[in-house]
Each structure stands twice: as structure tokens, then as C-alpha cells.
C-alpha positions as CSV (number, residue, x, y, z in Angstrom):
1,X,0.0,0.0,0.0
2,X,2.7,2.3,0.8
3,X,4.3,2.3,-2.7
4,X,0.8,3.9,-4.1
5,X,1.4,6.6,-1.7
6,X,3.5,8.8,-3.7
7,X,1.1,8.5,-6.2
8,X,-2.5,8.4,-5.1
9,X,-2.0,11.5,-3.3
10,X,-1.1,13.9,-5.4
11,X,-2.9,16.7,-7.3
12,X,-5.0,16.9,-10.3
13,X,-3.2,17.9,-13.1
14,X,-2.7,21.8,-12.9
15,X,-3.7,23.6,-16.2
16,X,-0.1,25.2,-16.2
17,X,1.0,22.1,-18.1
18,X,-0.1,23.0,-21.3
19,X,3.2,25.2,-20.9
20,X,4.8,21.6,-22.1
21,X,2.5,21.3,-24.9
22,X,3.1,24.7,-26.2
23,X,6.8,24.5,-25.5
24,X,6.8,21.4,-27.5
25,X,5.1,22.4,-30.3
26,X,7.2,25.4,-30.5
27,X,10.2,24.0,-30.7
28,X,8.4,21.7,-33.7
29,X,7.9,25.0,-35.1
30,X,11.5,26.2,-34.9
31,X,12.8,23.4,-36.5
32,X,10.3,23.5,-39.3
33,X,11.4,27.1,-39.9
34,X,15.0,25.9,-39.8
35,X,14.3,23.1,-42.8
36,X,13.5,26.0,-45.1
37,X,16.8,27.6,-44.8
38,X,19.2,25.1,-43.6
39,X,20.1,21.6,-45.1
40,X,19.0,18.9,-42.3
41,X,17.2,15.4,-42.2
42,X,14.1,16.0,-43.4
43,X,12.2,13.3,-41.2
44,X,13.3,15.1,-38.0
45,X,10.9,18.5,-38.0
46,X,8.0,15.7,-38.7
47,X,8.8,13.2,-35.8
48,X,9.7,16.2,-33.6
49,X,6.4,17.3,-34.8
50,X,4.5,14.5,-34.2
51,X,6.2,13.9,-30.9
52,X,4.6,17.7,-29.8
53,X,1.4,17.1,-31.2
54,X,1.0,14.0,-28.9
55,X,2.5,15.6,-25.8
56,X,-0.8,18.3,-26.6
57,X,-3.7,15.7,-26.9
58,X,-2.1,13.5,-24.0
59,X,-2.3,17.2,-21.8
60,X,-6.0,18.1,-23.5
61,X,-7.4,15.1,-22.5
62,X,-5.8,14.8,-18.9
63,X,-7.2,18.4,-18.3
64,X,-10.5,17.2,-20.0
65,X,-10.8,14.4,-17.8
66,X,-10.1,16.6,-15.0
67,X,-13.3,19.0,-15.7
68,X,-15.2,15.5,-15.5
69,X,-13.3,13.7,-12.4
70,X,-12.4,17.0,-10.3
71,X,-14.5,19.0,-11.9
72,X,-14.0,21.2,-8.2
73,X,-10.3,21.0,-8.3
74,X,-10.5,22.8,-12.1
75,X,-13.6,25.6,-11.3
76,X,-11.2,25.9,-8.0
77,X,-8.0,27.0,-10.0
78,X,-10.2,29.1,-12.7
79,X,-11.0,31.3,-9.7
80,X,-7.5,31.8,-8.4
81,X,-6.0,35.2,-9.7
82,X,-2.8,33.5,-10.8
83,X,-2.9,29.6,-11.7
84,X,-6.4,30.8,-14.0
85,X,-4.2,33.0,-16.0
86,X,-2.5,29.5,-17.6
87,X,-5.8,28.1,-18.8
88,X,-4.8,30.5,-21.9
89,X,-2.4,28.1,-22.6
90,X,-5.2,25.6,-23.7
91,X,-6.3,27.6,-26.6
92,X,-2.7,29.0,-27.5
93,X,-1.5,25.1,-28.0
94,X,-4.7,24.3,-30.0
95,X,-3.7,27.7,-32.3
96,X,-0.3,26.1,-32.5
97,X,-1.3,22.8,-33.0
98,X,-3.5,23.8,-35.9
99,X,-0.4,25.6,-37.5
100,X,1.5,22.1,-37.2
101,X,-1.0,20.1,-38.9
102,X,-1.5,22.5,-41.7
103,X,0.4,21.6,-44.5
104,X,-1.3,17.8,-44.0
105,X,-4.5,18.7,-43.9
106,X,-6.4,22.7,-44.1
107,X,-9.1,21.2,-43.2
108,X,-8.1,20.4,-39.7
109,X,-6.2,23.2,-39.5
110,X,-9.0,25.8,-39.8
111,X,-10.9,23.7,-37.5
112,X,-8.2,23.7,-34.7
113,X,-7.4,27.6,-35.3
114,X,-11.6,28.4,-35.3
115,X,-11.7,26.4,-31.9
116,X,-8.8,28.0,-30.2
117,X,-9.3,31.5,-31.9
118,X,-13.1,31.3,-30.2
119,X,-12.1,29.9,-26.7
120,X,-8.7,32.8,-26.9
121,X,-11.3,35.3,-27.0
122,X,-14.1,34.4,-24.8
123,X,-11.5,33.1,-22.0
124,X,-9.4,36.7,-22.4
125,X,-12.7,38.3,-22.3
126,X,-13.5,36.9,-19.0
127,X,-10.1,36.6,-17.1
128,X,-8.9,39.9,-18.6
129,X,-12.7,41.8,-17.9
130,X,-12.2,40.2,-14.6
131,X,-9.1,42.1,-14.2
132,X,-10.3,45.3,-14.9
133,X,-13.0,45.4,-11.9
134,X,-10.1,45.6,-9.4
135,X,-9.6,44.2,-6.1
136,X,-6.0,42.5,-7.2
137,X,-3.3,42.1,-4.8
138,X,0.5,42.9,-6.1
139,X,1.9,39.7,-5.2
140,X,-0.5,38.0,-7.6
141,X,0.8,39.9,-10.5
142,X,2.6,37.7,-12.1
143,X,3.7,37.6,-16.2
144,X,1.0,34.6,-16.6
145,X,-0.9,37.6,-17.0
146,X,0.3,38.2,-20.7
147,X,-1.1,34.8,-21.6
148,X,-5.2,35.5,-21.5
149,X,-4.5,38.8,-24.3
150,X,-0.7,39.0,-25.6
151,X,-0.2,35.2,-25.9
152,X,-3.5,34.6,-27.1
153,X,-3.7,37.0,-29.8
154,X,-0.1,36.6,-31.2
155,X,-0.4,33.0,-31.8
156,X,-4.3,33.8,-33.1
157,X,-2.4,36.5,-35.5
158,X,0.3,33.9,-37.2
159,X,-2.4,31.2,-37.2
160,X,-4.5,33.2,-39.0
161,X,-2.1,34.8,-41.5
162,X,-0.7,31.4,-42.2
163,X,-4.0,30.1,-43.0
164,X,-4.7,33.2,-45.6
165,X,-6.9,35.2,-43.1
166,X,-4.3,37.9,-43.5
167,X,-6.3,40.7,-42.1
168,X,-8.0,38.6,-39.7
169,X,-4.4,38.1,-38.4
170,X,-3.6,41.8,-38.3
171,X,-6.1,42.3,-35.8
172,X,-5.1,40.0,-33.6
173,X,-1.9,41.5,-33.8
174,X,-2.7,44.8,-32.8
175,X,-4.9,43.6,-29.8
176,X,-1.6,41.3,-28.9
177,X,0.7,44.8,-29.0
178,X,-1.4,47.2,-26.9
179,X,-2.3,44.8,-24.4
180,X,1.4,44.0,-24.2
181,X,2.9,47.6,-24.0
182,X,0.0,48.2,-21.1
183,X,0.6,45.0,-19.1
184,X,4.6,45.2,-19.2
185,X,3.6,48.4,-17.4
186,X,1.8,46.8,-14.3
187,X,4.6,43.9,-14.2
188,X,7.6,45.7,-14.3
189,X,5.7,48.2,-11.4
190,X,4.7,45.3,-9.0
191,X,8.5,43.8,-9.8
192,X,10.1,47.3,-8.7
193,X,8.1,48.4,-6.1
194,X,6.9,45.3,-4.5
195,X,8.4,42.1,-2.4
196,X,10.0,39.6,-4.9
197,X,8.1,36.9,-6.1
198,X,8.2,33.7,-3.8
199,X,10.4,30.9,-4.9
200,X,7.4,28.6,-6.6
201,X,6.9,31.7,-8.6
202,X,10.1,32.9,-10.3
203,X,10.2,30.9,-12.9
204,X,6.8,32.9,-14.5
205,X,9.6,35.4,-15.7
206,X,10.5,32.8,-18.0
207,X,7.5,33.9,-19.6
208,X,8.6,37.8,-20.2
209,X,10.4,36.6,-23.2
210,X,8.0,35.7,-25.2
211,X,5.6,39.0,-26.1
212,X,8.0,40.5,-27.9
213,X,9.5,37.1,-29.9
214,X,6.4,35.8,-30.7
215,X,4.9,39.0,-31.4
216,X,7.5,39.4,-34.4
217,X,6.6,36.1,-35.6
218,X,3.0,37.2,-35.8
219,X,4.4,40.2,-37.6
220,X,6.3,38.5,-39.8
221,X,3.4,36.9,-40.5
222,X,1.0,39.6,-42.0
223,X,3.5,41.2,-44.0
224,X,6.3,40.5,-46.8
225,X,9.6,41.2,-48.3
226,X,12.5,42.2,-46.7
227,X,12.2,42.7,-42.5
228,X,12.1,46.0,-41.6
229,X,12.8,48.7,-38.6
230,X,10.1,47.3,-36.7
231,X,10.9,43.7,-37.2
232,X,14.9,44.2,-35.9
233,X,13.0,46.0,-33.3
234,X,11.4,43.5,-31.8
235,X,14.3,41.0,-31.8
236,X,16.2,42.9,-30.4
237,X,14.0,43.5,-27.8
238,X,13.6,39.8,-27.4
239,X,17.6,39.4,-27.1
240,X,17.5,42.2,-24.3
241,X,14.8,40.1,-22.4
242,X,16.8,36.7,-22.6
243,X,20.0,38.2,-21.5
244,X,17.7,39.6,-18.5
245,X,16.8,36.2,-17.7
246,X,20.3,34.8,-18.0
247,X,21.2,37.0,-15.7
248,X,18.1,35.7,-13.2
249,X,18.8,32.3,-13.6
250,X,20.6,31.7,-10.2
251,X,18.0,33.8,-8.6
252,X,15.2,31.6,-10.6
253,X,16.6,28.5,-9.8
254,X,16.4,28.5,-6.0
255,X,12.9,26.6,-6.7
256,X,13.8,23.0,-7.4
257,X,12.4,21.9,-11.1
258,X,8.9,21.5,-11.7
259,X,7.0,21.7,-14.8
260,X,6.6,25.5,-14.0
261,X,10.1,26.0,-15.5
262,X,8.9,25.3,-19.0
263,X,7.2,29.3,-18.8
264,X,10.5,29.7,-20.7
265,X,10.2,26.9,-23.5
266,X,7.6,29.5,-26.1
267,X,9.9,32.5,-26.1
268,X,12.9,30.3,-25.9
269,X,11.6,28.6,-29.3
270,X,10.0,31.7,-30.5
271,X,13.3,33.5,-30.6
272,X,15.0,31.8,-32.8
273,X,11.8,31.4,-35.1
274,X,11.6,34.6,-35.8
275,X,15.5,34.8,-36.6
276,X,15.6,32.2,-38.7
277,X,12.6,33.4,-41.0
278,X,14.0,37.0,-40.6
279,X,17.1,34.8,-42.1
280,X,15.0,33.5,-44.3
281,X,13.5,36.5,-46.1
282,X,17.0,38.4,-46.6
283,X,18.4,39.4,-44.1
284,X,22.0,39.9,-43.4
285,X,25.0,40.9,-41.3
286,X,24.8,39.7,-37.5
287,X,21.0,37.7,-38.0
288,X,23.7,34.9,-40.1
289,X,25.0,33.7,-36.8
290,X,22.2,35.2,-34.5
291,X,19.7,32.4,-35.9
292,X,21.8,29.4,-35.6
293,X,23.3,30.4,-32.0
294,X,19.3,31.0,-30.9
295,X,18.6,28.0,-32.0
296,X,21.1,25.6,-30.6
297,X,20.3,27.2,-27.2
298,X,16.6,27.0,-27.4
299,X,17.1,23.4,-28.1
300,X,19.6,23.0,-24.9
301,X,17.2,24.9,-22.8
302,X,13.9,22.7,-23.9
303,X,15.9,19.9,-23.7
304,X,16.9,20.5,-20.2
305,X,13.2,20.8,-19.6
306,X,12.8,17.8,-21.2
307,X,15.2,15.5,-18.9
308,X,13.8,17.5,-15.9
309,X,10.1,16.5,-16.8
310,X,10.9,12.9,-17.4
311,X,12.8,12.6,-14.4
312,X,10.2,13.9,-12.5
313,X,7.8,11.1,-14.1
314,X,10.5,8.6,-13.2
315,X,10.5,9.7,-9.5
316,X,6.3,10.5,-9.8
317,X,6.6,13.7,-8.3
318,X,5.5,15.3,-11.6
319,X,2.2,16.0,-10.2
320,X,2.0,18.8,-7.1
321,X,1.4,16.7,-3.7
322,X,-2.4,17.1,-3.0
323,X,-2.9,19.4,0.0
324,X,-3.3,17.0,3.6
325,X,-6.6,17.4,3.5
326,X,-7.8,15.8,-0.1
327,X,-4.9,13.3,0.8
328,X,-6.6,11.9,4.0
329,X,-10.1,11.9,2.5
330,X,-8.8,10.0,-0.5
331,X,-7.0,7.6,2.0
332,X,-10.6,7.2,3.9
333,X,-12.5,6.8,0.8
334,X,-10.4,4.1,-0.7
335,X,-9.8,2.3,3.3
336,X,-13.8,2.1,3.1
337,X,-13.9,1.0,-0.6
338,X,-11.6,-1.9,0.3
339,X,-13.5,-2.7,3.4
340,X,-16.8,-2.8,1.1
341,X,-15.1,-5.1,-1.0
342,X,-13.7,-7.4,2.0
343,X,-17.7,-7.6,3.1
344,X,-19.0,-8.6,0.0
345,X,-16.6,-11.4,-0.4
């Protein structure tokens, strides 16, 4: 009985872990991008592809099962101010997963983007209107809260250009800009002025790279030719916000790893994305070693998530330990269930 322990008694699966799908299909992504401009096996951006698009139903149906099983447990952590803000991550990996299966089948692909575009909106609708009515403590401002708007709309915006829907994509893209120039506001104010994030916390940050990566992928997106002012721009912006978190790492890293560390995985992949098809439509000068160098590290850094996360499935700690008391009712409700099976024998 004691080796089910560590198992039974542990949490639901927490709606932050769609961070690994959409990590993983990022990085797909990336190295799709990097088959168009550099010579490589051509099987490996469609098994690494087909690797992420499994990690993303295995997540979608454990967090569908969990709105069935603990349906409590998942209405519980829509309420909370910060662990809600990741249920964006459902329809972002959806809008991502349709972009993967796209050049096998349109079909599928418009059906994916129209499901995740819809629940995008109506859940940054709701968590975002939510936010407006006040009542919000600093210490739960976290950067999760660029995922319900910024996150949403970017990946809504290259979907949607990618699929033809060009001007459909442009206005995502400017409802993914002003929301992130007025949240960056309220983050970098609660980081300055406020007490630090606690340990569980820190590695959120991870997720400050990624408005203004993936954001130049969306814009990349909706328009042609040669990449312009605004385009290096936002690169370099990105590259300013990864050496930032370089620098954080030993202050990040006093957490020990859980699946929260893969905040980092979409901008880490979304950098060198946007390089490589900044690469890839001309141009020049310090993007030629810029887009290789972002891309060997975004696949070290996912990587490292990778052997952390599997480790962690090894060990079965992968799921958060379920709070004392769920633990001991679980513990009485499976003690009678074995008694009522010892009576009817």
C-alpha cells in the first residue's frame, strides 16, 4: 500500500502544463522554420512534430478528464487570480497545434485555429474583464498575466495569416501589442516596487520573453519582403529580455524543477523562429550567426526541460502533492472501498 502513496496522493493535473505542450510544439515549429533555410534530415521536424502534437492531446485530455473527475479542483483554480491565467495556454496550443497540422491537412487546421481562436477570446474576455473590476493584490501579478491577451492574440495573429486570413491576423496583432505595452507596465511596477516573487513563482519570468519574440513572428506573418525597422526592433528587444533572464537564472533556480520551468520553452523557441525566418527573407550581417546560436540554445534549454520532466515522471513527483486534507479523504474513501469489497466477499 505504501508504494501507491506517492502516487495516489497527489494533485489533479494543474492547467499550467499546457506550458509543455506549447513548449513542445514550439520548438516543432523552430525546427520547421529551420528546414526551409538550412540543409537537415528532413524526417526530423516531422517526428519532432508528431512527438509535440501528442504531448498536446495526452495534456488536452488529462485536463478534460479533469473538468469531468475533479470538476472542483479545475472551477477551483479558474478562480485563483494566478494559476487561472494558464488556462490560456489551452487555446494558444490548439492555435499552435492547428499551425502544425497545416500543410497535411487545411481542413483540420481551420478547424483547430476556429476552436482555439473562439475559446482565446471568450476566456481573455473573462479573465482579462475580470481584471479590470479591481480588487487584485501585487503579489499575484505575475507575467502569466500576458497569456489570457498578448499570448493569445499573437499566436491567433500567425495562425491566421498562415492560413490566408491575413487581415484577420492583423487584428489580432494589434490587440496582442497594446495589451502588451499596457501589461509590461503593471509587471515591471509590482517587480520594482513590491516584495519579490516567492520561490514557486520565479520561474513565470520565463515567460517575459516571449511577447515580444512571438509577437515578431505574428508580424512576420502579416506582411512581406524584406524585415524592416520594426521587425529588428522587436528582436532585439527579445535578445535584451533573454539576456535579462540569463542574468536571473541563479536567482530563478532556488525553486527545485517543476513543470513551471517550461514558462520559458515558447519565447525560448520563438526567438529563434523569428531569426531564422528573418534569415530566411533576406536578411543579413549579425542575423547569419544570431539564428543558428538562438537555435542551438533553445534546443539546450527545452531539452533540459525535457530531462527534468521525465525525471520527474520517473521519481512521480510530476504532479504537485495534493494538500493534507484531499490526501486523507482520498485515503478514507479508498480504506472504506476496500473494506466494502472485503464484506462482499
Amino acid at each position: 500500500m505504501n508504494s501507491n502513496n506517492g502516487t495516489n496522493n497527489r494533485a489533479p493535473m494543474p492547467v499550467a502544463f499546457f506550458g509543455i505542450a506549447v513548449g513542445s510544439l514550439a520548438l516543432a515549429g523552430a525546427w520547421r522554420a529551420a528546414a526551409h533555410v538550412w540543409s537537415m534530415p528532413a524526417a526530423a521536424p516531422t517526428l519532432l512534430t508528431a512527438a509535440a502534437l501528442v504531448v498536446w492531446l495526452a495534456v488536452s485530455v488529462a485536463y478534460g478528464r479533469k473538468w469531468l473527475v475533479e470538476r472542483d479542483a479545475a472551477i477551483e483554480e479558474m478562480r485563483h487570480p494566478v494559476q487561472s491565467s494558464f488556462a490560456a495556454l489551452a487555446p494558444v496550443s490548439t492555435m499552435l497545434a492547428a499551425q502544425a497540422v497545416q500543410p497535411y491537412s487545411r481542413e483540420l487546421a481551420i478547424a483547430l485555429f476556429a476552436m482555439g481562436a473562439a475559446a482565446a477570446l471568450a476566456l481573455g474576455a473573462y479573465l482579462h474583464g475580470r481584471f479590470w473590476q479591481g480588487g487584485r493584490k501585487p503579489e499575484q501579478t505575475t507575467p502569466a498575466i500576458y497569456l489570457p491577451t498578448v499570448a493569445s492574440s499573437f499566436v491567433a495573429g500567425t495562425a491566421a495569416a498562415g492560413l490566408g486570413f491575413t487581415q484577420v491576423g492583423m487584428f489580432f496583432f494589434g490587440a496582442g501589442v497594446f495589451s502588451w505595452l499596457a501589461i509590461e507596465s503593471v509587471v515591471l511596477h509590482r517587480a520594482a516596487v513590491h516584495d519579490p516573487l516567492p520561490d514557486a513563482l520565479r520561474p513565470s519570468l520565463g515567460i517575459q520573453l516571449a511577447p515580444p519574440v512571438v509577437g515578431g513572428v505574428t508580424y512576420l506573418a502579416i506582411t512581406h519582403g524584406a524585415p524592416d525597422t520594426f521587425a529588428y526592433m522587436l528582436l532585439g528587444y527579445g535578445l535584451y529580455q533573454a539576456m535579462m533572464l540569463a542574468r536571473l537564472v541563479p536567482w530563478i533556480r532556488q525553486h527545485a524543477f517543476t513543470p513551471s520551468y517550461w514558462a520559458v520553452s515558447f519565447g525560448a523557441a520563438a526567438l529563434p523562429t523569428m531569426a531564422i525566418r528573418m534569415l530566411e527573407r533576406g536578411a543579413t550581417g549579425p542575423m547569419a550567426w544570431i539564428a543558428p546560436v538562438a537555435f542551438v540554445v533553445a534546443n539546450v534549454v527545452i531539452g533540459m526541460l525535457i530531462v527534468g520532466t521525465v525525471r520527474a515522471i520517473v521519481r512521480g513527483t510530476l504532479l504537485p502533492a495534493a494538500a493534507p486534507a484531499v490526501a486523507a479523504v482520498r485515503d478514507n474513501v479508498r480504506s472504506i472501498e476496500q473494506r466494502a469489497v472485503g464484506v462482499s466477499r
